[in-house]
N, C-alpha and C positions, 0 to 999 in steps of 0.2 A: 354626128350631133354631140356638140361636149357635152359630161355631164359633169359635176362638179359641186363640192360643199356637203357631202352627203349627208343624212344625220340621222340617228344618232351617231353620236361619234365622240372618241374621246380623244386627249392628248396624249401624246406619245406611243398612239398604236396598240392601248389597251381595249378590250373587249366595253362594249357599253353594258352597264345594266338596266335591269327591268324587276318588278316583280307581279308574281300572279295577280291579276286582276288589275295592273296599272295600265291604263290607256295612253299609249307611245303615238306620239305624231314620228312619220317617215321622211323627209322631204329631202327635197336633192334641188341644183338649179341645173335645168336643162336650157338650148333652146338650139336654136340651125339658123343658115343662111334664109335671104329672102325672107319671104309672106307665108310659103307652106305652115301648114301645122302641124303640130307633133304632138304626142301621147307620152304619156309615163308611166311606168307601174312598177312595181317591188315584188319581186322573186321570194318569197319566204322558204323556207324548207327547216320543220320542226325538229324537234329532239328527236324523234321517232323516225324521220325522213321523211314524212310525208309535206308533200309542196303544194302552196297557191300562188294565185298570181292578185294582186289588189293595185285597181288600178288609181292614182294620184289625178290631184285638180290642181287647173294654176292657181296662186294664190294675188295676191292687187298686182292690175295691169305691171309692166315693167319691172319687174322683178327675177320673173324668170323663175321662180321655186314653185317645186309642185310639193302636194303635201296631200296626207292621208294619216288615218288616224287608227290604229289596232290594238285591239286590247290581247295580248296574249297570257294564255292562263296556266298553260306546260311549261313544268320547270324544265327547265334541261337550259344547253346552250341552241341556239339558234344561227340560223346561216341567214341572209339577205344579200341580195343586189338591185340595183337599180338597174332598167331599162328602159332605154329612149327612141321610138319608131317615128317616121313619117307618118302619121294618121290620114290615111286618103280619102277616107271619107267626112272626116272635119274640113281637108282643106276645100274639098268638091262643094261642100254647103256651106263655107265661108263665102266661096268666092261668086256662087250663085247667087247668095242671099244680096252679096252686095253690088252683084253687076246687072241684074232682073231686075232690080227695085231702082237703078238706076237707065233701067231701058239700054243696057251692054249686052251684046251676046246672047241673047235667051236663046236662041235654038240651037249653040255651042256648047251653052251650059246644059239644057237639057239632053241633050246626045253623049255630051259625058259621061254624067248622072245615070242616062240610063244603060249605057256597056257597061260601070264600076257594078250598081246595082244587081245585074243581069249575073255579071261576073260571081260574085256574091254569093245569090242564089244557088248557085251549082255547088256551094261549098255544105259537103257530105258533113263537115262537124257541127252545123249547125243546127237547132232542132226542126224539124219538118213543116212545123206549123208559123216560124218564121220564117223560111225559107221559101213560102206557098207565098208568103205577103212582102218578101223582098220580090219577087216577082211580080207582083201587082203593082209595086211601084215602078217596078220596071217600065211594065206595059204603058202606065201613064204617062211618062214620058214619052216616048215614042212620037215624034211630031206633037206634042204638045204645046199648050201656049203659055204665053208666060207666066199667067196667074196660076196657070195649075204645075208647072216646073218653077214655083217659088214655093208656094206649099210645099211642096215633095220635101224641098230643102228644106224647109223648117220645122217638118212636122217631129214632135214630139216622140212619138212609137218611135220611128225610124233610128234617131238618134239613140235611143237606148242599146237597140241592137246593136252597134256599132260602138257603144260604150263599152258593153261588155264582153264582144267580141271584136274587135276593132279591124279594118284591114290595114296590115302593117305591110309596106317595102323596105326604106333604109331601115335599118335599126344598130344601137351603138350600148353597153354598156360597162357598168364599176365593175372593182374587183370584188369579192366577195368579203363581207363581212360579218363578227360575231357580235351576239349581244345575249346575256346571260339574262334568263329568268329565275330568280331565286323566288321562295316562300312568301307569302303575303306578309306576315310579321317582319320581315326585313325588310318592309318597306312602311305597311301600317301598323303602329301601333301604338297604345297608350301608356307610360314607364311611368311606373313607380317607385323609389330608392327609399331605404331604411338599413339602421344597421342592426343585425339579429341579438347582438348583447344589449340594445335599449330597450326591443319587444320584452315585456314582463320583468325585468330587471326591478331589483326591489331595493329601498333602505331597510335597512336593520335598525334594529334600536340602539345599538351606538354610533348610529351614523354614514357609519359604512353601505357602502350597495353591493348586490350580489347580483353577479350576469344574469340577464338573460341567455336563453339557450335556444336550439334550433327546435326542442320541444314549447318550450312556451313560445317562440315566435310565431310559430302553427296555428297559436291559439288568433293570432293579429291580422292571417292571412284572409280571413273574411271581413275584415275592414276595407280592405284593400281590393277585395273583390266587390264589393257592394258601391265602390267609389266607380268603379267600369274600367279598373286598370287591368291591363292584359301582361305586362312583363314586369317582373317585381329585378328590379337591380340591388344588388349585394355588395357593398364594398368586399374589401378579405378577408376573408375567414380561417387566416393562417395562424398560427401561433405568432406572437407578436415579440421580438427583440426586447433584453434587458438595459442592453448597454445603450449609454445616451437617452434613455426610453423620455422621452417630451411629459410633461404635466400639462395641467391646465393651462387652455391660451396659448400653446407653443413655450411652454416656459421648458428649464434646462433643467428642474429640481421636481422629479416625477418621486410623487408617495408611494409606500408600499401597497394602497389599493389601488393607484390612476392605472387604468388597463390599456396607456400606450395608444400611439398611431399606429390601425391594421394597416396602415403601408410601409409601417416596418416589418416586416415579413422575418419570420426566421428566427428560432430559439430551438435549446435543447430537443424540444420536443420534436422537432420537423421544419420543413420548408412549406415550400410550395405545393405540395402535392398532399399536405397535411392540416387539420382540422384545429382549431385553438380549443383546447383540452373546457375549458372553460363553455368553450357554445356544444359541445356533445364529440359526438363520434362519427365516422364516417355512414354507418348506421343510420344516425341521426340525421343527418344532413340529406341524404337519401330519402329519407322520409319525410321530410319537409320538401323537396323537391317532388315528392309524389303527392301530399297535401295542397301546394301550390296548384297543379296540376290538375287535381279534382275541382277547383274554381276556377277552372279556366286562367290560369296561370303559368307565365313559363316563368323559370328562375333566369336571372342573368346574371352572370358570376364574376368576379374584377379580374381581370390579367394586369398584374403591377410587375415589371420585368427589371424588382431592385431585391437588395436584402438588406438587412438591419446586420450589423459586425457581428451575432448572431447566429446568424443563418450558416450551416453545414456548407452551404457553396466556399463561403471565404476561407474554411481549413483548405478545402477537399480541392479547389480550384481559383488559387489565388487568381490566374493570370485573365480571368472574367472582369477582374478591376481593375480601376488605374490606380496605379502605387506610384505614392509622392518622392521627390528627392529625398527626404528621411525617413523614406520605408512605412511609412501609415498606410492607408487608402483614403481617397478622397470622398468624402461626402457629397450628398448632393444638396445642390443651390440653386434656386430662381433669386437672383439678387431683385431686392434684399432679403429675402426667408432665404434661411437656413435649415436642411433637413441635415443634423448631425446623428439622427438614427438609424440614416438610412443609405447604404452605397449603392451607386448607379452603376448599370453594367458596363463591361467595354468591349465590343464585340472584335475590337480587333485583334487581343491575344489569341483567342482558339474559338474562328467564330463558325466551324463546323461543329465544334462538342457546343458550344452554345444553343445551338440550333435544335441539334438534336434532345437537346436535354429539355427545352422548351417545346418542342413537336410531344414530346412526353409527358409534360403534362398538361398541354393539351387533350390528350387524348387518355389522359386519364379522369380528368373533369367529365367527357364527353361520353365515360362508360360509368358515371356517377348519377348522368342523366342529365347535363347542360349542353344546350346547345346555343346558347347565346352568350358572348365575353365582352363584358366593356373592358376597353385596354386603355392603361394610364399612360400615360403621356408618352404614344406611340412616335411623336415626331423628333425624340431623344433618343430613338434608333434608328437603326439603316433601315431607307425604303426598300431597296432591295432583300431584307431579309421579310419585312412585312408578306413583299410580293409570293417569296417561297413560301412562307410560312402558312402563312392563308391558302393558297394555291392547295400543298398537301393536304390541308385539313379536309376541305372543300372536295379536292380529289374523292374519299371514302367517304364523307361525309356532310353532304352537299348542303343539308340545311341547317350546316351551321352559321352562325352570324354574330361578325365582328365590327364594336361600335369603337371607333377612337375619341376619343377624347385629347382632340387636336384643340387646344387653344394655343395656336398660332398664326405663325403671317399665313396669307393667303397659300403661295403655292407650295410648299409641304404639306398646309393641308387638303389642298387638291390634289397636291401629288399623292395621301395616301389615300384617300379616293379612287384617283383611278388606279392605283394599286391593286384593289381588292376590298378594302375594306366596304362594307355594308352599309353601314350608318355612320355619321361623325357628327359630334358637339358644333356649333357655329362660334358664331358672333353676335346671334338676338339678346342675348343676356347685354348687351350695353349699347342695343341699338333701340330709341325709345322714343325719336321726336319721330310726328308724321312722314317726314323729307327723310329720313335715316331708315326707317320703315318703310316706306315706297321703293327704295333703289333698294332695299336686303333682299324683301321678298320677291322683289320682280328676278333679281339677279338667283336667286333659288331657283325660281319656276321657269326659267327660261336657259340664263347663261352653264346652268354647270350640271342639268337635270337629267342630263344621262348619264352619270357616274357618281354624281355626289349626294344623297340621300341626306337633308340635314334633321337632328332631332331636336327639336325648338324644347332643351329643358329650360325651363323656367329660375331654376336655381341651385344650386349642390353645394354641398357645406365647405368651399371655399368659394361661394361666389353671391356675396348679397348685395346687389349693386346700389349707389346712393338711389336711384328713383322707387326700389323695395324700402329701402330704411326709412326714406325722408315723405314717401307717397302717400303714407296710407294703409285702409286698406283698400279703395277704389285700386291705388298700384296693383293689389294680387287679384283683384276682378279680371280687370284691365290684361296683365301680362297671361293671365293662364287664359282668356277668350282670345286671345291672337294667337297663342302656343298652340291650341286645340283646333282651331278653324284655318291657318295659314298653312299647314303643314300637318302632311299624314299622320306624322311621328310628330311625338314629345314626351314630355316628360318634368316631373316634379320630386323634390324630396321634401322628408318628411317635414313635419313643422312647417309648411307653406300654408298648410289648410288651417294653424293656428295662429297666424300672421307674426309669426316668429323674425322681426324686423332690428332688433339691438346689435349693433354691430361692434366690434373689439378696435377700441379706439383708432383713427389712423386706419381702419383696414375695409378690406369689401368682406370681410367674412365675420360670420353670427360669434359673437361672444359666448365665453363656456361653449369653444366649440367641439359639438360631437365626435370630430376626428381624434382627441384627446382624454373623454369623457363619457362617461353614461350619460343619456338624456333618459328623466322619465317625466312622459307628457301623458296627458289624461284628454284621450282625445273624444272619448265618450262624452265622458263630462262636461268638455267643450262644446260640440253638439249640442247635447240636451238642453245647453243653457245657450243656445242661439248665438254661438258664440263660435262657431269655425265657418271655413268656407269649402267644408268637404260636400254638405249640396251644391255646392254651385260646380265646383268638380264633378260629382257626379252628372248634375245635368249635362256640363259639357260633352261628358263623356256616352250618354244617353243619345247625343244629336248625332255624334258621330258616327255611333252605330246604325242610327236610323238613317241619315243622308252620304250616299257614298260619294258624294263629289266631294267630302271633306276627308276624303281618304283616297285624294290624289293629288299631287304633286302640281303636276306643270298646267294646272286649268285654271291658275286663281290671275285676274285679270283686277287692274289698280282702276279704280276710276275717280271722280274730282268731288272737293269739299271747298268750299267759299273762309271757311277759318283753315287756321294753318297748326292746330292742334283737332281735327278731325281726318281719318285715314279713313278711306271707305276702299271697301274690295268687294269680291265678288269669286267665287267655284263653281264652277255650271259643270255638269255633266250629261252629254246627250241621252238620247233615250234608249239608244242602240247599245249603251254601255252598264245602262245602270240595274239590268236585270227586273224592272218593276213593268219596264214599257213606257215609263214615262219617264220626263227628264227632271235632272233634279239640278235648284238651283239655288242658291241663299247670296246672300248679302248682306255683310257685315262693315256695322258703322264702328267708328269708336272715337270715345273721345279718349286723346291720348295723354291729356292733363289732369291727373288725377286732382286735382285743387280746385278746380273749377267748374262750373255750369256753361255749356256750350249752346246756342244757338245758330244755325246757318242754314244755308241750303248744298245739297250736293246733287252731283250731276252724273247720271249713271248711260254710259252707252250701254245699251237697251239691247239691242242689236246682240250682242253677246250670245244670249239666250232667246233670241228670236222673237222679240218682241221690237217694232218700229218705233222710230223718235215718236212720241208726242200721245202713243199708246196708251191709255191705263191698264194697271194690271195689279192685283191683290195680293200684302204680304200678309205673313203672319210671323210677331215677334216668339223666338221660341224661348225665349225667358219669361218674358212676363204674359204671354199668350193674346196679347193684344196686337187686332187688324187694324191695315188700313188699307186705302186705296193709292197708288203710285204713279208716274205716270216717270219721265227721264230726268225730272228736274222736281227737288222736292227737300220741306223747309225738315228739319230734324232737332229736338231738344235732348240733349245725352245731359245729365248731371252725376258725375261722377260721384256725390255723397250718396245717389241712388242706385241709378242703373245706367254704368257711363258704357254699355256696348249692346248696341242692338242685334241678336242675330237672328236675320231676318230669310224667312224661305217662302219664296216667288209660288205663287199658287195657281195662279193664272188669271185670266182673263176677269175683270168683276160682272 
């Protein structure tokens, strides 16, 4: 029996992943010669060795894929194979059901039926008190008539038993494959980004500002808790380069107070592995990592893998850079920006002492007490060292987790996906019509979900896209309820919650931007004066924790809207998964034009979540707390100057 397509599975022979508590569909296409039937199931065999067998269903006629759904919750790596049997008792009650009902063979069929049956019985693994009543069906047949060697075949008991122990003759299977379980937080979670010199950062009375530090950002960490964010990300917290040092806006004429781009990395003081003298001491930063930590906070730390002409790398190990025909080193460029502060590495001079010296401080971060590293622009190095690199860490240090920050073409950044990498930045940040949003998110949840984890930020201080600037603020309703509800992971930085939308002429990024500058924002005061959108953040954040089918990946199913600025979807989570006993299920409208008042009807297959066309069945809005009654087809009014996104959880039956 071939079997073939198996899944999960990744390109080029990498391991799949998984994380705790994500429910993984199995499927493979089986199928054989002729009419017989066949069985499928999947071989599991845990971190620990311990092995089950789970057996697969076909899925629509002619297809030929069986599939099965399993939530694994042990981290470790994981074994699987698929296998494919002649099912002899499927095919004995196929072919009765259809030759009896048709007046063919009935005392052929039943004489079969009753030696497979009979057969059966005798079988010592099975438990006693079915094996007393495979026996009795035995007996029934025995010179029986048709009506009662048709039953036999159909009855319901009987089949079970042979579900789940099935009788198998031919049998054929894959090779064996892996797929990693990592930590829930590498897979769900909610990111928050701020830089530690804004937290409490003060003007003086001549004007001047003076840093924040890793003690007063401390003070900010319960802001951030009370929002429902679970990982707080940190750009670098390196000592920052004098030479070329950028001023305001990227300008070339930095003052004696502008405190530089932290991805200029590198000054007298230290590199990489050192604290900007300025945010505290390593001390200090330790103890903000254990104050995070007390609100349920991880720290997530930047891996930026350049230096500023600065940085002790460039004495100590010139041949890390690429040196021009007149002897400079090259800077680095995204044409058209210019980073003249900052040089990029070059792995091909000594790209084993690179490595190593990178594996160092890694693992120096990692006895600081981080376990999570968003890496800058990971697809300007070799994948192959990605591969080793993450690989070791992982090796001793298994929960750790690496987010890239790939904004690139597609297969780099799939390829560092299946590399290793944990989590990666997308494309949602400029995908924003209905039709652009239907094919992103289906292609998440389906095409690339066993390797590639995306984290839906909302925004980062180089990326304020024209439908942020030009939207609104229905745009930051709108963008962070699809961030929150489409995808496990996401993420926002700071100033989104004060609709921080002025863009630096010509560019997609915030004016006086913080990459270059202290921000001091009063976000209290925002609040109190009804004036931010960190409740509505929170809320989001509140659903998520409450409904775990929004803290799963590959369950979100697209369904239909009558306007072509309305996107509706749907997260169902069975009830087998969701730990409550019951199933959870939401559905989310959105109007995706922030400018406007929407009216239509949209059309949900129902079926999804086990409810028939034409059913009624009760939601309830979890923003504005308002019910209704449902049915598969139904009118919706989103206005974006109010509340342009419904998210809605299926209650049941009215």
């Amino acid at each position: 029996m071939p079997l073939a397509d198996a899944r999960p599975a990744v390109p080029g022979g990498f391991a799949a992943k998984s994380f705790a508590g994500e429910v993984v569909p199995f499927s493979v296409v089986a199928f054989r010669e002729g009419h017989d039937r066949i069985g499928v199931h999947v071989r599991l065999t845990a971190p620990d060795g311990e092995k089950s067998l789970h057996r697969l269903t076909a899925l629509a006629d002619g297809t030929d894929r069986w599939s099965t759904d399993i939530a694994l919750d042990a981290q470790g790596a994981w074994r699987y194979r698929f296998e494919a049997f002649a099912d002899d008792f499927a095919t004995w009650a196929h072919a009765a059901a259809v030759k009896i009902a048709a007046g063919v063979d009935a005392p052929v069929m039943a004489a079969l039926g009753r030696d497979l049956l009979a057969g059966a019985a005798t079988d010592r693994t099975r438990p006693a008190a079915e094996r007393a009543t495979l026996a009795r069906f035995s007996a029934l047949l025995d010179d029986a008539d048709a009506a009662t060697a048709l039953a036999v075949a159909t009855d319901a008991e009987l089949a079970t038993f042979f579900t789940e122990r099935p009788l198998m003759s031919l049998s054929s299977q894959t090779k064996e494959h892996r797929l990693i379980v990592e930590r829930t937080i590498a897979g769900a979670a909610a990111w928050y980004e701020f830089f530690p010199r804004s937290e409490g950062a003060k003007r003086e009375k001549d004007g001047s500002i003076t840093s924040g530090t890793f003690r007063t950002a401390a003070a900010h960490l319960q802001r951030v808790a009370d929002m429902g964010f679970e990982v707080l990300y940190l750009p670098p917290i390196h000592p920052i380069g004098r030479t070329h040092r950028k001023g305001p806006n990227n300008t070339l004429n930095a003052g004696p107070g502008d405190p530089g781009s932290p991805w200029a990395i590198g000054a007298a003081e230290g590199g990489h592995d050192a604290v900007h003298p300025d945010l505290g001491t390593l001390a200090d930063f330790r103890h903000f990592v254990e104050e995070a930590r007390r609100r349920g906070i991880e720290v997530a730390l930047d891996l930026a893998l350049q230096a500023s002409p600065d940085h002790p790398w460039v004495l100590e190990h010139p041949d890390w850079f690429t040196a021009l025909p007149d002897g400079t080193i090259a800077y680095a460029e995204n044409p058209p920006k210019k980073y003249q502060d900052i040089y990029p590495l070059n792995f091909d001079g000594d790209p084993d002492g690179l490595r190593q010296e990178v594996l160092r401080v890694v693992q120096h971060w990692i006895a600081q007490g981080v376990r999570i590293f968003r890496v800058d622009n990971p697809h300007t190095k070799p994948l192959q060292f990605w591969e080793w690199l993450i690989a070791r860490v992982t090796e001793t240090d298994p929960d750790v987790v690496f987010l890239a920050e790939a904004f690139t073409r597609p297969a780099p950044l799939r390829g560092l996906a299946a590399a290793g990498f944990q989590q990666s930045y997308t494309y949602f940040t400029w995908r924003n019509t209905k039709r652009e949003l239907e094919e992103f998110l289906t292609g998440l949840a389906v095409d690339t979900a066993d390797y590639l984890r995306p984290n839906l930020f909302v925004n980062t201080p180089d990326i304020l896209t024209e439908y942020l600037q030009f939207g609104g603020r229905a745009a930051y309703r709108i963008r962070a309820a699809i961030a929150a509800t489409a995808a496990p992971t996401y993420g926002v930085y700071a100033g989104y919650e004060l609709y921080e939308n002025v863009a630096r002429p010509g560019s997609e990024e915030n004016i006086d931007n913080e990459k270059y500058e202290y921000k001091l924002r009063d976000f209290a005061g925002a609040e109190a004066a009804g004036d931010s959108l960190a409740p509505y953040l929170r809320r989001l954040n509140e659903i998520r924790r409450a409904h775990p089918a929004l803290r799963q990946l590959r369950n979100l199913s697209v369904h239909w809207s009558d306007d072509d600025a309305v996107l509706v979807y749907s997260k169902h989570l069975d009830a087998a998964f969701t730990g409550t006993g019951a199933a959870d299920t939401l559905i989310v409208v959105v109007n995706v034009d922030p400018h406007s008042v929407r009216e239509t009807t949209i059309h949900l297959d129902t079926r999804v979540w086990g409810v028939e066309p034409g059913e009624p069945f009760e939601v309830e809005d979890l923003i504005t707390g308002a019910t209704w009654t449902w049915t598969d087809h139904d009118y919706v009014r989103l206005d974006a100057f109010a509340e342009p996104v419904h998210i809605l959880h299926v209650k049941g039956r009215p």
